[in-house]
C-alpha positions in Angstrom: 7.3 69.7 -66.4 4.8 68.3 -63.9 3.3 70.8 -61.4 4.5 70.3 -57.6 2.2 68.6 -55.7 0.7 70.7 -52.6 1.7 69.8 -49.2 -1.6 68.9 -47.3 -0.1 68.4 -44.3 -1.2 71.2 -42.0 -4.3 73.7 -43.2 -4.0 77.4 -43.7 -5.2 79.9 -41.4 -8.9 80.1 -42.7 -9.0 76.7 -44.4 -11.1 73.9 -42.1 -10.3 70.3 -42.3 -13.0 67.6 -41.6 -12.0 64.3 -41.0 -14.5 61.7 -41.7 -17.0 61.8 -44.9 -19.8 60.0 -42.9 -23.1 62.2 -41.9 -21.9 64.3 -39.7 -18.5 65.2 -41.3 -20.5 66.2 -44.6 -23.6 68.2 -42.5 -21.1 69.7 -40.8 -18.8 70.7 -44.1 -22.2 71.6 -45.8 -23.6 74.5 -43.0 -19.6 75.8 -43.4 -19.8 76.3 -47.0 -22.9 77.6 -47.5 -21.0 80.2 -44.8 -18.5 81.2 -47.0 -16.0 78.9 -45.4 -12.9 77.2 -47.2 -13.8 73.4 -46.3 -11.9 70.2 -46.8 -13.3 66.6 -46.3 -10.6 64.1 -46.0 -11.6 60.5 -46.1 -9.5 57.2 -46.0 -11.6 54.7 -47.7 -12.7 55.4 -51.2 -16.0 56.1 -51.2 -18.7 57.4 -48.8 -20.4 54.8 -46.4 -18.1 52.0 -46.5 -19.5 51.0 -43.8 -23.2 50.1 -45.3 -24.8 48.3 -47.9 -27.5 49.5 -49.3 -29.4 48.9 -46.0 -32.9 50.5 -45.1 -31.9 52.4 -41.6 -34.8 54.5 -39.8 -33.9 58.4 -39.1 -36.0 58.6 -35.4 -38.3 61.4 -35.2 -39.3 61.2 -31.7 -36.5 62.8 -29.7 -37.7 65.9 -30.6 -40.8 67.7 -31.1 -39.8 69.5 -34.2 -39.7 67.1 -37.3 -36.2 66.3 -38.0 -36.6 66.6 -41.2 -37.6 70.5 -40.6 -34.7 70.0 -38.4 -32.0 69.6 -41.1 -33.7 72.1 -43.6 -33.1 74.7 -40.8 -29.4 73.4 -41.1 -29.4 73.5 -45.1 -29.6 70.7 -45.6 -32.1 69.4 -48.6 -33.9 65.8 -47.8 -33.4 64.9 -51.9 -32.1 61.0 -50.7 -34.7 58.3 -51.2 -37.1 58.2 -48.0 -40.1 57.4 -47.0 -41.8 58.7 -43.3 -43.7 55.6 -41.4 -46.6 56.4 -39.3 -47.1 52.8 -38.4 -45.2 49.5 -37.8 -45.6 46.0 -35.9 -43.8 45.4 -33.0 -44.0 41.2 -31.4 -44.2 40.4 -28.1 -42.9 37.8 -26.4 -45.4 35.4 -27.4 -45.6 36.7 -30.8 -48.9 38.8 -30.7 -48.7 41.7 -32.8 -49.2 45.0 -31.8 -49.5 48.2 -34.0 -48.3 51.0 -32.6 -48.9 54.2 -34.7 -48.2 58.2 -34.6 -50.1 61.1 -35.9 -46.9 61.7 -37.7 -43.9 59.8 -39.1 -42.0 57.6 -36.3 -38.9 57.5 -38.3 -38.0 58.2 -42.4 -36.8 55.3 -43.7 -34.2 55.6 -45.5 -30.6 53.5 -47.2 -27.2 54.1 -45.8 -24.2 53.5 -48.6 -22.3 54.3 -51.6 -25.6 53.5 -53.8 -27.9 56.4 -56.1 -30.4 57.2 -53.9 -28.5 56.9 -50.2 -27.9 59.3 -47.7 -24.4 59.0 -47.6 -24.0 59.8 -52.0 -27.0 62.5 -51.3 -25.0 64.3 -48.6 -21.9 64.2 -50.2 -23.6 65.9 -53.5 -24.8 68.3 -51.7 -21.3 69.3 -49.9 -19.3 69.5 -53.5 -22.6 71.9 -54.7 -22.2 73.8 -52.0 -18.1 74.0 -52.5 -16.6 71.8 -50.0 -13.7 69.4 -51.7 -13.5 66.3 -50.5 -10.8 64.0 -50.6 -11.0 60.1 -50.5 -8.0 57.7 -49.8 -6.3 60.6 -47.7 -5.3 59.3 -44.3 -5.0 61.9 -41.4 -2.0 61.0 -39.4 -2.2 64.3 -37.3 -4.1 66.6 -36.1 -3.4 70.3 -37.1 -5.4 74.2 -38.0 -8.8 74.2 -38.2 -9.8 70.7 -37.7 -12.6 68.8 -36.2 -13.0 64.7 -35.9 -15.3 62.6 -37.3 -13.8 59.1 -38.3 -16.7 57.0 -36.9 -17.1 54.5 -34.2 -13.9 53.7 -32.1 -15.4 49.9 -30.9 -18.2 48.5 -31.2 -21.3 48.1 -28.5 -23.3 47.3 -31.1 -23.5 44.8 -34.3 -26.4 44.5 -37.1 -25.9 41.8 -39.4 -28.5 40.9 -41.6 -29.6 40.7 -45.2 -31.1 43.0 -47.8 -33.2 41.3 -50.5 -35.4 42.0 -53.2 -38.9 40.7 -52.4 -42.5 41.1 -53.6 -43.8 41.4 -49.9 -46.1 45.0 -49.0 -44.0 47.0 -47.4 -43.9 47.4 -43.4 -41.9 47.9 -40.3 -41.8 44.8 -37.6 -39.6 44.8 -34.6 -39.7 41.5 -32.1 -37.3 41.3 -29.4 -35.7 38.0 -27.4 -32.7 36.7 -26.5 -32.8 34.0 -28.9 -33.2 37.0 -31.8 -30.8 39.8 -30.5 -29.1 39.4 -27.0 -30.1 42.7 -24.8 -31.2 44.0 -28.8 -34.1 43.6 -31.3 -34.4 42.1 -34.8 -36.3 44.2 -37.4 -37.9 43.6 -41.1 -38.0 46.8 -42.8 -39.8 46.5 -46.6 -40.5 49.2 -48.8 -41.4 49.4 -52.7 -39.6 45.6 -53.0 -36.8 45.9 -51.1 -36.2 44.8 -47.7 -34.0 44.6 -44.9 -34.0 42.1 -42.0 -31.4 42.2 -39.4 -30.3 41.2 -35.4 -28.9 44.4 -33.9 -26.9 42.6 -30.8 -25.7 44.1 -27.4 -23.4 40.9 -26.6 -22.7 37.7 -27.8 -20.9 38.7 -31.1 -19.6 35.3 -31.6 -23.0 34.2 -32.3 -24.0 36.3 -34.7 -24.8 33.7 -37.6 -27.5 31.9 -35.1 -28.8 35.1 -33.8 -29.5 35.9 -37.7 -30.8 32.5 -38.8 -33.6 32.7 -35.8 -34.1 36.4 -36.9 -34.7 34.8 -40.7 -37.0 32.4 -39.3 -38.8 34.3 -37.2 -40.0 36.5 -39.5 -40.9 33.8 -41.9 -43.3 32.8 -39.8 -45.1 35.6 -38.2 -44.2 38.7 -40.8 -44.6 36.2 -44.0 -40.7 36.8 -44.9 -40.1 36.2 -48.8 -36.3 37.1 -50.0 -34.7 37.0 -53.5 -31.3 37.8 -54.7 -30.5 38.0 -50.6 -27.2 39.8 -49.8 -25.8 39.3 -46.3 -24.7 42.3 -44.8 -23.0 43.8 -41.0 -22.3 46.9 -39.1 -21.5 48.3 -35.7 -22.0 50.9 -33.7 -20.0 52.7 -30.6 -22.6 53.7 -27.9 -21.2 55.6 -25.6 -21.5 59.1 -22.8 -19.0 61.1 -23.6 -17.6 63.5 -20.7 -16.1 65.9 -23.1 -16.2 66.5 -27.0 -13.1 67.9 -28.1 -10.1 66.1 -28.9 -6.4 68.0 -28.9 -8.8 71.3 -28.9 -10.2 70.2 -31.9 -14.6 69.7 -31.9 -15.5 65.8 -32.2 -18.5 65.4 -33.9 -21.0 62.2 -34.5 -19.9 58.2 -33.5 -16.5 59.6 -32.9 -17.5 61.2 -29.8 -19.9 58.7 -28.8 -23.3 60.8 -30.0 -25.5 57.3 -30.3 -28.7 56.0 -28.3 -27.9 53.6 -25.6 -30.9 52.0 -26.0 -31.5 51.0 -29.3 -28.7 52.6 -31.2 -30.3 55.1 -33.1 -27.7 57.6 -33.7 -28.0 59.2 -37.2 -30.0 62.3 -35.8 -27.7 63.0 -33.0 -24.4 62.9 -35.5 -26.0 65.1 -38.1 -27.0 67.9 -35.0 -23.9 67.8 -33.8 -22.1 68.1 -37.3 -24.2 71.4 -37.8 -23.3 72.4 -33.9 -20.0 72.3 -34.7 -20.0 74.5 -38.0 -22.1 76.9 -36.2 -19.3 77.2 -33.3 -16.8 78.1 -35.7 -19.2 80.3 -37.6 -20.2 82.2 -34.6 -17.0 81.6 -32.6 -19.0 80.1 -29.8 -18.0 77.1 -27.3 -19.2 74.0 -29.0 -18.7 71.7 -25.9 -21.6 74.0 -24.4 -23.8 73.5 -27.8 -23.7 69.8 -27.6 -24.1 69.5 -23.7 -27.0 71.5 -24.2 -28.7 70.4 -27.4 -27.7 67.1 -27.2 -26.8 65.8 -23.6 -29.9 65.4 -22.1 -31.5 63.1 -25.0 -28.0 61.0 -24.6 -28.4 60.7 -20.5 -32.0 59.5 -21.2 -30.7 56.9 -23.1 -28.7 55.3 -20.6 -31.1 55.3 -18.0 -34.1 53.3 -20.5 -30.7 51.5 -21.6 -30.3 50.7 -17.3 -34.1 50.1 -17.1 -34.0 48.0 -20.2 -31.5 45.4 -19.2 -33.3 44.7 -16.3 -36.8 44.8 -17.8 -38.2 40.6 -18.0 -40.5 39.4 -20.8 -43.3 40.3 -18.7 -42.4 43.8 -18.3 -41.3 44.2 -21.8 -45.1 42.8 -23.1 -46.8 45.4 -20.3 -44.6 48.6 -22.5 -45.1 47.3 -25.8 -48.7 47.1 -25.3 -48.9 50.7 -23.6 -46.9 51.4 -27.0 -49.8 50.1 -28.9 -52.4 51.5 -27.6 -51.3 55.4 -27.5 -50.0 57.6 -29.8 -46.2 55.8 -30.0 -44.0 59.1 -31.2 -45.4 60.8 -28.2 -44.8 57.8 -25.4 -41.2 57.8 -27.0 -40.7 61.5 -27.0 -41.5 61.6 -23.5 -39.3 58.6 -22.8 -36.3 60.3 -24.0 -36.9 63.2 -21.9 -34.9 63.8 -19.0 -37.2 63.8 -16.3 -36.5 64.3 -12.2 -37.5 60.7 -11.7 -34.3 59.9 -14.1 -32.1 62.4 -13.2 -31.9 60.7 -9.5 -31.9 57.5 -11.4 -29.2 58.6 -13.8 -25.6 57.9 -11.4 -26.3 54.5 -10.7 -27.3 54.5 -14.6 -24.3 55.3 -15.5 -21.9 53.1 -13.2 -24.1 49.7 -14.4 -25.5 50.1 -17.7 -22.8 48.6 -19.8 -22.2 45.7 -17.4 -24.6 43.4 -19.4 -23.3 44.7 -22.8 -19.6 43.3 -22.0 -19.0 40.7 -24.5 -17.2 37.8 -23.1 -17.8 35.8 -26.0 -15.6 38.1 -28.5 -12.2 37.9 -27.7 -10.9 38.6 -31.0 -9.2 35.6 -31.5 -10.6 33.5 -34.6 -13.6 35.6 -34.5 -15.9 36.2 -37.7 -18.0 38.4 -36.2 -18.6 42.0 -37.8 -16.5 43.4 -35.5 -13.5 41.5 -35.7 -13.6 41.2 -39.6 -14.6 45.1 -40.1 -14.8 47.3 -37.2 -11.4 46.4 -35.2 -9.2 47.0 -38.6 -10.8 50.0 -39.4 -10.9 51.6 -35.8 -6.9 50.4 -35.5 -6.0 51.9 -38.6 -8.3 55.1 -38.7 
């Protein structure tokens, strides 16, 4: 006789339900276990990181003085994925000069996003099943009830990489060059590192374009990094930037991309969704207001963002060559530490931030209508159905 199967429907009383196996669910499922909570991860897709491919992505370590990865062992969480911590890198102006910037300590950890041996995403969901938390693939959450708090991802996207990874016998480096021809209102980045590589446009409009935003990216590179690629695999992604007002969904906590935790400027959002997955567990744990946690912890590094995203869009080539060469010639993690804090200067700057900083990133040319772009193959199915 075959054993009734359990109704999963609705949680018990001291059971929590995460939805979403991405960073932040999995942090956040982590610090509740190792609490001595009952926690459930409930994923649709089949795997963790769907969304990625093996792709190098950098975890910043300038928003904050305090190393983030100190930051996350604080949280319990052990840094055993593959990573590497880069004090230095190669950023191109607008004529292609090169300028190093550097930091007395790492800029950002390097590390792979995916399904792979190795990746954040397997390393993190490891660590959750140690620890206790069971976690549940192909199980689609068509309501919300108990215990729950949100993180299924990006909503839309503001953002698309697409790009290749490769195998390649290059040194291994970090180079960032910026241009409209490259990455509309975005950057294009190389990122090597013991014979792998990355390269990829990161776009803020003009989706449609993508494959000649990537082929200029490819031969850029080629000429002023020395680009070399084998076995190249094409790759996309998106991201959702957005300032959230609130952080809670139908009462329940909404943690990482799902409530919009990314950096306006350049879409660095990993830190922000792993801090607020570990905000979350700690609200519960303590029975404290999370929308206060992540208003405090997290808001002002988010405003920030808008207003260098504001200042950004309205930056010219000229102005852009004047910051990457103050970059250069300073300690970099400190001149971006201090650009993403929330000064007077951009608090009174901050309202009319907010009113006009997405104006530019409105992308006229997607209208989802035989479209190939990342977005429209991926992201729009996935947000649609989540």
């Amino acid at each position: 006789m075959m054993a009734p199967v359990p109704d999963h429907s609705a949680a018990s009383d001291d059971q929590i339900e995460i939805v979403g196996a991405g960073p932040a669910g999995l942090v956040c499922a982590i610090v509740l276990a190792k609490a001595n909570r009952r926690v459930t991860v409930r994923e649709w897709h089949k795997d963790v990181g769907h969304r990625f491919h093996d792709d190098f992505q950098g975890l910043e370590n300038w928003t904050d003085a305090q190393d983030v990865l100190d930051e996350l062992a604080e949280a319990g969480i052990e840094a055993d994925f593959d990573h590497s911590g880069l004090t230095e890198g190669v950023v191109f102006d607008s004529r292609a000069r090169t300028h190093r910037v550097h930091g007395a300590k790492p800029l950002f950890y390097l590390l792979r996003r995916g399904s792979a041996p190795g990746s954040l995403d397997r390393a993190l969901l490891a660590q959750a099943q140690a620890a206790g938390v069971e976690v549940r693939f192909n199980d689609r959450v068509t309501a919300t009830a108990g215990n729950m708090i949100l993180a299924g991802g990006p909503r839309r996207a503001d953002i698309i990489a697409v790009g290749y990874v490769f195998d390649t016998a290059m040194p291994d480096g970090a180079w960032l060059a910026f241009g409209p021809e490259l990455a509309p209102k975005g950057y294009a980045y190389l990122l090597v590192n013991e014979g792998r590589g990355t390269v990829a446009s990161c776009i803020f409009t003009g989706f449609r374009d993508q494959a000649k935003h990537l082929a200029a990216t490819v031969s850029y590179f080629e000429r002023h990094a020395g680009l070399q690629m084998q076995n190249a695999r094409g790759f996309g992604g998106f991201g959702n930037v957005r300032l959230p007002r609130t952080a809670m969904q139908g009462g329940k906590p909404v943690i990482g991309e799902h409530a919009g935790f990314q950096d306006a400027l350049a879409g660095f959002g990993l830190r922000y969704a792993m801090r607020s997955g570990r905000l979350a567990a700690e609200s519960l744990i303590r029975g404290t207001d999370y929308s206060k946690a992540w208003r405090q912890s997290l808001l002002p590094g988010l405003r920030a963002g808008v207003v260098n995203r504001f200042m950004f869009n309205r930056t010219g080539a000229r102005g852009l060559d004047y910051l990457i060469g103050k970059l250069g010639a300073n300690d970099t993690r400190s001149l971006l530490g201090t650009a993403y804090r929330l000064s007077f200067p951009k608090r009174l700057v901050l309202p009319l931030a907010r009113f006009r900083y997405r104006d530019p990133l409105k992308d006229s040319s997607c209208d989802h209508v035989d479209c190939d772009c990342v977005w429209c193959q991926h992201g729009l199915h996935d947000a649609s159905d989540a």
